[in-house]
C-alpha positions in Angstrom: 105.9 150.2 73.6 102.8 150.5 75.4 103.2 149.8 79.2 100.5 149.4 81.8 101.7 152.7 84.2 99.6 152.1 86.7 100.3 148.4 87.7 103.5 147.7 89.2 105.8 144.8 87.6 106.5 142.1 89.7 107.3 138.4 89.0 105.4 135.4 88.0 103.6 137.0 85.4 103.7 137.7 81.3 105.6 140.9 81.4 106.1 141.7 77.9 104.3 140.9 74.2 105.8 141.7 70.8 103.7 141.2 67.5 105.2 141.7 64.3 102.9 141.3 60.8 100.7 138.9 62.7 97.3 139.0 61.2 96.5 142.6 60.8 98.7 143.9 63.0 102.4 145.6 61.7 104.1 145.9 65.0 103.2 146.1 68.7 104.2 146.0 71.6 102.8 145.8 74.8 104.6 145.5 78.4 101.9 144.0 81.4 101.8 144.5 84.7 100.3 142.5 87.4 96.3 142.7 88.4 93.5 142.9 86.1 94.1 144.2 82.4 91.4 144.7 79.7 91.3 145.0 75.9 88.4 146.6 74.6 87.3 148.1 71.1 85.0 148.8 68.7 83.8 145.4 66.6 86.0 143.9 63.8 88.4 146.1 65.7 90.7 142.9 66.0 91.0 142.9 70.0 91.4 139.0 70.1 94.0 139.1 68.1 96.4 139.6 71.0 94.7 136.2 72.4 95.3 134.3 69.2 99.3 135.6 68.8 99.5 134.6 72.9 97.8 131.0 71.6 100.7 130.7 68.8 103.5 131.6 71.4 102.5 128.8 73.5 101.8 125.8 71.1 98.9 126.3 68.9 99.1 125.3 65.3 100.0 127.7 63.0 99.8 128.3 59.3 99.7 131.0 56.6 96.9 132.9 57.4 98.5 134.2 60.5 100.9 135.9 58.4 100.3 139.7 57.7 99.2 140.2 53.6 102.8 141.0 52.2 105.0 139.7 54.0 107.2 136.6 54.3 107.5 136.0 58.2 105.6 136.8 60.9 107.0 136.9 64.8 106.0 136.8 68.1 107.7 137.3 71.2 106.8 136.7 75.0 108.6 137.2 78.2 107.3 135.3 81.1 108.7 136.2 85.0 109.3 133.8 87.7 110.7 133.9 90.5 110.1 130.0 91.8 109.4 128.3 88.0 108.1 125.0 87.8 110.7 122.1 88.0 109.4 121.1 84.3 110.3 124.6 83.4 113.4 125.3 85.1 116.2 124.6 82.5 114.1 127.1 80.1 114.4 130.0 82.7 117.6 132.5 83.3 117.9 135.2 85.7 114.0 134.5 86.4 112.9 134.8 82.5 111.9 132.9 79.9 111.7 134.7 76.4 109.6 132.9 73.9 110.2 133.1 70.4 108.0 132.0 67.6 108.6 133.1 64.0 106.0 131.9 61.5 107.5 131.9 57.8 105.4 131.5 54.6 105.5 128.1 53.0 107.8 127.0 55.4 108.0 125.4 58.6 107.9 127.7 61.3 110.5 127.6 64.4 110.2 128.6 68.1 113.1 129.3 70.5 112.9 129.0 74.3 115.6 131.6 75.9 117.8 131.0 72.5 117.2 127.6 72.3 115.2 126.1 69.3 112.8 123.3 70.5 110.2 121.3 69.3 106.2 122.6 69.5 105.2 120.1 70.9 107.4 120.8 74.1 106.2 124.3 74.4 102.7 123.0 74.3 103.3 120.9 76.5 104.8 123.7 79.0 102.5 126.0 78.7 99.6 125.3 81.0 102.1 126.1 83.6 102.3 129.6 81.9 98.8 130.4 80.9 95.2 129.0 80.3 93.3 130.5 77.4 89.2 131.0 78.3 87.1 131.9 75.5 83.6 131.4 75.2 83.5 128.2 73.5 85.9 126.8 75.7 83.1 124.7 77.9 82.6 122.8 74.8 86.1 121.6 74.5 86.1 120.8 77.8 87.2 117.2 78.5 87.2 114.2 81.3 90.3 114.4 81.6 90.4 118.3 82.4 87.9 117.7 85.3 90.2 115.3 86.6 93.0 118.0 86.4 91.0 120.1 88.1 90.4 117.7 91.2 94.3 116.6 91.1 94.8 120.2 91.6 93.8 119.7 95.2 95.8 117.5 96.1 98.1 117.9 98.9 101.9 117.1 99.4 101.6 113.2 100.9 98.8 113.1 98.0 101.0 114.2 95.8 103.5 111.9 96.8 100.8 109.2 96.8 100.0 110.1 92.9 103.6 109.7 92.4 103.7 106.7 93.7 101.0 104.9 91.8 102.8 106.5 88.6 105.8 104.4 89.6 104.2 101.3 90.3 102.1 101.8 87.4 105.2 102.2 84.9 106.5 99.4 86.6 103.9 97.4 86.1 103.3 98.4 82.0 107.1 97.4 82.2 106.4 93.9 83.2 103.6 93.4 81.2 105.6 94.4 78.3 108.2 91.8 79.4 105.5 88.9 79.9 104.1 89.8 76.4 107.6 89.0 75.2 107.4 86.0 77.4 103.8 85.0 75.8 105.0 86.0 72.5 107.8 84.1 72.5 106.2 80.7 73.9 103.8 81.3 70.7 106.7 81.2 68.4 107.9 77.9 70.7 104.3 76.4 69.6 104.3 77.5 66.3 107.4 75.9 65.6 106.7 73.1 67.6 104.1 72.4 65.5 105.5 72.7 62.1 108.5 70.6 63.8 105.8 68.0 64.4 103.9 67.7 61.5 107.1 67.7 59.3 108.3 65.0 61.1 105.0 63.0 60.7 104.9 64.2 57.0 107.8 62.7 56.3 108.1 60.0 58.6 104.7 58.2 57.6 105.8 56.9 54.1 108.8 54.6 56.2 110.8 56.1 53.5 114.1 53.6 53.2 118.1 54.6 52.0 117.8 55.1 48.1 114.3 54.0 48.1 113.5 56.3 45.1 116.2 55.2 42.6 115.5 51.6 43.2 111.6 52.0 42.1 113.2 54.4 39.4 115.1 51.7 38.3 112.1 49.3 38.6 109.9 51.6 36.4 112.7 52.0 33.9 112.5 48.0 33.4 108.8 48.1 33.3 108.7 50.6 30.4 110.6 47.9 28.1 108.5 45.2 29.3 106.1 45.0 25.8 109.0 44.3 23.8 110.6 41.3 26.9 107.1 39.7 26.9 107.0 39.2 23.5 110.3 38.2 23.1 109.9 35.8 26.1 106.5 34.6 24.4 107.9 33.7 21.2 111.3 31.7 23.0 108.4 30.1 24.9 106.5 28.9 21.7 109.8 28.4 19.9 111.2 26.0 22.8 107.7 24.1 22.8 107.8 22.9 19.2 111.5 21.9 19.5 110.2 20.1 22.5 107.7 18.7 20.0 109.7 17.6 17.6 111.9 16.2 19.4 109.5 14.1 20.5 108.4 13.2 17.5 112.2 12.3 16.7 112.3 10.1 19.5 109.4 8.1 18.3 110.5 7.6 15.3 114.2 6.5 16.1 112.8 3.6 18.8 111.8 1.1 16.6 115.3 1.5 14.6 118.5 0.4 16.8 120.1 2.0 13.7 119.5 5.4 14.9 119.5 4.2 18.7 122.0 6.7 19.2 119.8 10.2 18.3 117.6 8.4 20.6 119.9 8.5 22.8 121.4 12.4 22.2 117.5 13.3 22.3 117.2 12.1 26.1 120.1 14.3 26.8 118.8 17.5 25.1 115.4 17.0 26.7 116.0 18.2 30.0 118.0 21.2 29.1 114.6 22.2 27.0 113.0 21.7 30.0 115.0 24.0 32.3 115.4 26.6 29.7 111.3 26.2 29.5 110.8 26.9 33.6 113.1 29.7 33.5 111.3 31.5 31.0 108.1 30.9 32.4 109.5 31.7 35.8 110.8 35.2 34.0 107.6 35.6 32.8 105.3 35.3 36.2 108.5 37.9 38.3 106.9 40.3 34.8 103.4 39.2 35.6 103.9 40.6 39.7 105.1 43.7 38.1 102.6 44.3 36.2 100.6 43.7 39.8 102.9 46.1 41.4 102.9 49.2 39.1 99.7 51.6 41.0 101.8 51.2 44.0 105.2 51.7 42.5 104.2 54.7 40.9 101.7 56.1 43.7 105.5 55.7 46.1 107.4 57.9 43.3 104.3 60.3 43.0 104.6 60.5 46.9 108.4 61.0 47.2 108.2 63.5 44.3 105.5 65.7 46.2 107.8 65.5 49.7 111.0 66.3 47.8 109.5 69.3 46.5 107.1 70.5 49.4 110.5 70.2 51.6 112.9 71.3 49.1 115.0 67.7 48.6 116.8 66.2 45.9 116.6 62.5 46.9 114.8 60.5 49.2 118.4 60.2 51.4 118.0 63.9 51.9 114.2 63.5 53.1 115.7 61.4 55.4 118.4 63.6 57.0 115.8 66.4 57.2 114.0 64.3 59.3 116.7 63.2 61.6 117.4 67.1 62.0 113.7 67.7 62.5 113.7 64.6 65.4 116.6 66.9 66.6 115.4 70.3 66.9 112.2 68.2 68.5 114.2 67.7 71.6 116.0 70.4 71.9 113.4 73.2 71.2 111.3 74.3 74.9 109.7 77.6 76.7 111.1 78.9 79.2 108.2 78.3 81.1 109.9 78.9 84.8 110.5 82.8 83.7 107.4 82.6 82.3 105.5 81.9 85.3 108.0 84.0 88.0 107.3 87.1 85.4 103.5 86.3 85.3 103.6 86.2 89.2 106.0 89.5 89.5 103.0 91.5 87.5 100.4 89.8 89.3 101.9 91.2 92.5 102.7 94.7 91.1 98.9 94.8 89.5 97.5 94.7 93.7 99.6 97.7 94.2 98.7 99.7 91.5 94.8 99.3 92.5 95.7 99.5 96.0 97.1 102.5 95.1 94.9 103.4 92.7 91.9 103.0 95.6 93.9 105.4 98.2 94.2 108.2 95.5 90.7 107.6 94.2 89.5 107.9 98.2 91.0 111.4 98.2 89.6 112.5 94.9 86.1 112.1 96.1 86.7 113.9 98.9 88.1 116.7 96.9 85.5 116.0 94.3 82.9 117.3 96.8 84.3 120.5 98.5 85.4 121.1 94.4 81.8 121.1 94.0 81.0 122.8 96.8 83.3 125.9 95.8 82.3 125.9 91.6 78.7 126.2 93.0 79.5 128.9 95.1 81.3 130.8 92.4 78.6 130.6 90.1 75.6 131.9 92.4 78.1 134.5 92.9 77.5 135.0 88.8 73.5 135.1 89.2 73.2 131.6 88.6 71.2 131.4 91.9 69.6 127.8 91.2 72.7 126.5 89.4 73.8 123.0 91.1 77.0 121.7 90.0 78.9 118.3 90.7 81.8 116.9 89.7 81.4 113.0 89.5 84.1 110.8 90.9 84.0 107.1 89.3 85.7 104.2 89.0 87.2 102.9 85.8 89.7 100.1 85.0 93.3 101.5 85.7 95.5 103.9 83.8 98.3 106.0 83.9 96.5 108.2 86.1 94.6 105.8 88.1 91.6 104.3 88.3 89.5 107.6 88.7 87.0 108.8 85.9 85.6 112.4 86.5 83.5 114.7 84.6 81.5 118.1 85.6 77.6 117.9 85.7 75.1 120.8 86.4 72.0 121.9 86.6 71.2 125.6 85.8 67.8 125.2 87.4 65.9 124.2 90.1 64.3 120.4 89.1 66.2 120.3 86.0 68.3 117.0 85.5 72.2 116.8 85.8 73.6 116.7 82.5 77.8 117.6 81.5 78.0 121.3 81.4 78.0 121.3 77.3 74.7 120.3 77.4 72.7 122.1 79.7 73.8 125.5 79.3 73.8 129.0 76.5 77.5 130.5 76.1 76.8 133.2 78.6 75.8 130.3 81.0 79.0 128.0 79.7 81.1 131.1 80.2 79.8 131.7 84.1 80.7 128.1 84.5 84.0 128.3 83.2 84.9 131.4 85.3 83.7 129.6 88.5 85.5 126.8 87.8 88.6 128.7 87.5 88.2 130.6 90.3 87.7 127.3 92.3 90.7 126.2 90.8 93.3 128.9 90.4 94.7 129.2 94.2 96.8 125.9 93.8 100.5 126.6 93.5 100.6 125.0 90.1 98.2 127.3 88.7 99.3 129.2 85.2 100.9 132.8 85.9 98.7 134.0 83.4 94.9 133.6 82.6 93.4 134.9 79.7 89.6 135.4 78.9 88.7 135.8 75.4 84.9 137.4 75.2 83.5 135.1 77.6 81.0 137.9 78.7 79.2 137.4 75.3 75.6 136.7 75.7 75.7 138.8 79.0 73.8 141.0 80.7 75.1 144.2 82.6 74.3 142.8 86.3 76.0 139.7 85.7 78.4 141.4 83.8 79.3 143.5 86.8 79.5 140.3 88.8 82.3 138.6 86.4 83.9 142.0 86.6 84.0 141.4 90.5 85.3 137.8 90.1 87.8 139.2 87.8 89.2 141.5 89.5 89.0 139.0 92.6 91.3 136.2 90.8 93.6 139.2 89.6 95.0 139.6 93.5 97.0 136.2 92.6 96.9 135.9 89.3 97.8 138.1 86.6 94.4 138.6 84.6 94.3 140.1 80.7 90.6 140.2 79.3 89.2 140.8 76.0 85.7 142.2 76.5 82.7 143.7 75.2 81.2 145.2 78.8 81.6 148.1 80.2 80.7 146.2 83.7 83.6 144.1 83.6 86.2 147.3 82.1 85.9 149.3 84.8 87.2 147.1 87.4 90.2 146.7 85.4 93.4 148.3 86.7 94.8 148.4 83.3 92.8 149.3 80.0 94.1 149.0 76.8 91.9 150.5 73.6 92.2 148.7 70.3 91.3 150.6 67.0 91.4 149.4 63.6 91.2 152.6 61.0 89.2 151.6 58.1 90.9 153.5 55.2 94.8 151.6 55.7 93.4 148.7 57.9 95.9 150.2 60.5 95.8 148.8 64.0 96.4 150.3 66.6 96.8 150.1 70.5 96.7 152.5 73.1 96.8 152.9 76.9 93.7 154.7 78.0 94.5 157.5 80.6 92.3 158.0 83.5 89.6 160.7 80.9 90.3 158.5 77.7 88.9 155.6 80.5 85.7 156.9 80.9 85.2 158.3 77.3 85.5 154.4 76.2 83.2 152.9 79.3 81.0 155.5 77.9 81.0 154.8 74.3 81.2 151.1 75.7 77.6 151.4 77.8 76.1 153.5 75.5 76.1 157.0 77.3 77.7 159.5 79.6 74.6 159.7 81.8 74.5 156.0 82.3 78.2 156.1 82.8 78.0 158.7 85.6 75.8 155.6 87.2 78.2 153.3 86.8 80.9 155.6 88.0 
């Protein structure tokens, strides 16, 4: 184990780091102390390594590639010291630690224990910015809204605190009413909907005047009509029949007047005359009822084509049960409402929480533009302190509808030089300049009480020079009196304000890796190799 001798240990701070068959690396491992520690070594030698296993203990994704060639698993192991933790960390601690545990295994899903206890990734990722924040030198363009918002919250004080509490509260409450007039809305939508299919069944069916057994009656009636060829002609040929008896009786009769002889067929003849008759109107009278038939058949069959269509659109056998949907329809009618009166006292309930959520929302976005500005004030600062003499730097409060976190937008503008326009700090700046501005920021930042114990800088000195270098160094070793500090770099400026030096080293022939505490002489052999001589060395010294 390789332990930082001349730091003393002492809580809220990453005490100890094990790596086992991570990446390149077999096994390590390292024990911290408080103040400023740096990593340095030659190129390729794998010195951010350390940062990356540190990123996997506290949430980042993992996968295969992490895992050493030849082996199966791959594990990591952190303990963190506190002596006051968090409250959202407080059922992870015991005795003051919290040992993480994350063991990567190949083709498999991985698993990570908090103090014995297995737990989901996304809750340590969710944990750990009260641990550590990660810097590296391409962090600036990651760097979100909602990250300069964090960083003016920061600020706040205890009744602000309060006050951000309470707008959280009155802001669940009020998503919690909105969800219950949606309900509301959602159900008088289904009222309507069914309100109208109510109402147009009923008019469906009730437009035809549909009677009792309607449709077996014009069944019947079209039954009739399909035989009525055959009863016309049979009625025509009684007709003709009838006539020429009627004839020949006649004729009969004319011949049996002028005989008394046959005075008697005259007589029967008389008699059978009027029966000829009736039977004669009775068919003709059958004959005009066929004749309105025939008048009637369009709309006969148009009714039946009708009451076919409804039975089946509505699912009935008969004409009867058309009918008794109907009535149920008529029914349901009356009895189907919104309950509007909830409707309206729910409507008014949000209406009411709504003005105290933006009242609230106001106050809280009141105090974030006054932090906003002395924010600004102190990132500026910070970076002129990094030879960024005409650097301006804002962070813009402004309004936006509300959220969960009020009704504040924020994001981080600059200017690196004088008449240059504000643009967000992505934009405007080279990664040594994106790296100056993340380290001002932090140092702004990183004297709240709900800071991360640890903060880690991955290169950010890239694309530097050895006078500004010198002047993160400073900064560094500034921050490192409240914070613990670990530091992968590449300048000699920056190691050797360090309290604690590690030296990486990667031997080519076995890819073996290798860390090692550098005494007080190894110190200044690597700041030599590191600025490129002993003379200039003896200058820095």
């Amino acid at each position: 184990m390789h332990y930082c001798s001349t730091m003393s240990i002492r809580v809220d701070m990453l005490s100890y780091l094990r790596i086992q068959d991570f990446v390149i690396i077999e096994s390590c491992e390292l024990a911290y102390g408080d103040g400023f520690t740096v990593l340095t070594g030659e190129t390729g030698a794998g010195k951010s390594i350390v940062v990356d296993a540190l990123a996997l203990l506290l949430g980042k994704t993992g996968s295969d590639k992490w895992i050493r060639t030849g082996c199966e698993t791959a594990v990591l192991e952190g303990v963190f010291e506190w002596a006051a933790p968090p409250e959202a960390w407080v059922k992870y601690v015991s005795d003051g630690q919290c040992i993480i545990r994350r063991v990567l295994t190949r083709g498999k899903t991985g698993r990570i224990q908090v103090n014995g206890q297995t737990v989901p990734l996304k809750t340590v990722r969710d944990l750990a910015p009260h641990i550590a924040v990660i810097i590296g030198q391409h962090t600036a363009a990651t760097f979100t809204d909602a990250m300069a918002l964090d960083l003016v919250d920061k600020q706040f004080s205890a009744s602000e605190q309060t006050l951000m509490k309470n707008y959280q509260a009155a802001w669940q409450t009020y998503k919690e009413k909105r969800r219950v007039l949606a309900q509301y809305e959602e159900k008088i939508q289904q009222v309507q909907e069914q309100t109208e299919f109510l109402t147009f069944k009923r008019d469906d069916i009730a437009a035809y005047n549909f009677e009792p057994g309607e449709d077996e009656r014009l069944a019947d009636i079209k039954k009739q009509m399909a035989h009525r060829g055959k009863q016309t002609r049979v009625y025509q040929a009684v007709s003709d029949q009838l006539a020429r008896v009627s004839q020949l009786i006649q004729d009969i009769q004319r011949t049996t007047r002028s005989n008394e002889a046959l005075s008697q067929v005259d007589q029967a003849c008389e008699h059978i005359i009027p029966l000829i008759e009736r039977s004669v109107d009775h068919v003709l009278s059958t004959q005009r009822s066929m004749g309105a038939l025939d008048a009637n058949i369009d709309t006969i069959e148009s009714r039946l084509d009708c009451m076919f269509k409804l039975k089946t659109k509505y699912n009935a056998q008969s004409v009867d049960a058309l009918l008794e949907q109907l009535e149920i329809v008529c029914n349901q009618l009356a009895l189907v409402s919104g309950d509007d009166a909830g409707y309206q006292a729910c409507q008014s309930e949000c209406e009411s929480v709504y003005e105290t959520v933006i009242d609230l929302g106001r106050q809280l976005h009141a105090s974030r533009n006054t932090h906003a500005k002395h924010l600004s004030k102190r990132i500026e600062s910070n970076v002129h302190d990094l030879d960024l003499m005409g650097a301006t730097v804002r962070v813009v409060i402004a309004e936006q509808p509300c959220g969960p976190l009020g009704i504040t937008h924020a994001h981080i503008q600059a200017s690196l030089n004088a008449g240059q326009p504000m643009q967000p700090i992505a934009s405007v700046a080279s990664g040594g300049e994106l790296s100056r501005l993340l380290l001002a920021m932090i140092c702004a930042n990183l004297n709240q009480a709900d800071a991360p114990l640890t903060v880690v800088f991955d290169e950010i000195d890239a694309g530097i020079g050895g006078i500004t270098g010198h002047g993160i160094g400073q900064k560094l070793a500034v921050l490192s009196t409240h914070h613990q500090v670990l530091c992968v770099t590449h300048l000699a400026q920056v190691a050797q304000q360090a309290h604690c030096h590690f030296y990486i080293n990667k031997t080519n022939a076995d890819s073996l890796w290798q860390v090692v505490e550098l005494s007080e002489g190894d110190r200044k052999s690597e700041l030599a190799r590191m600025i490129g001589g002993k003379a200039t060395l003896d200058e820095l010294l």
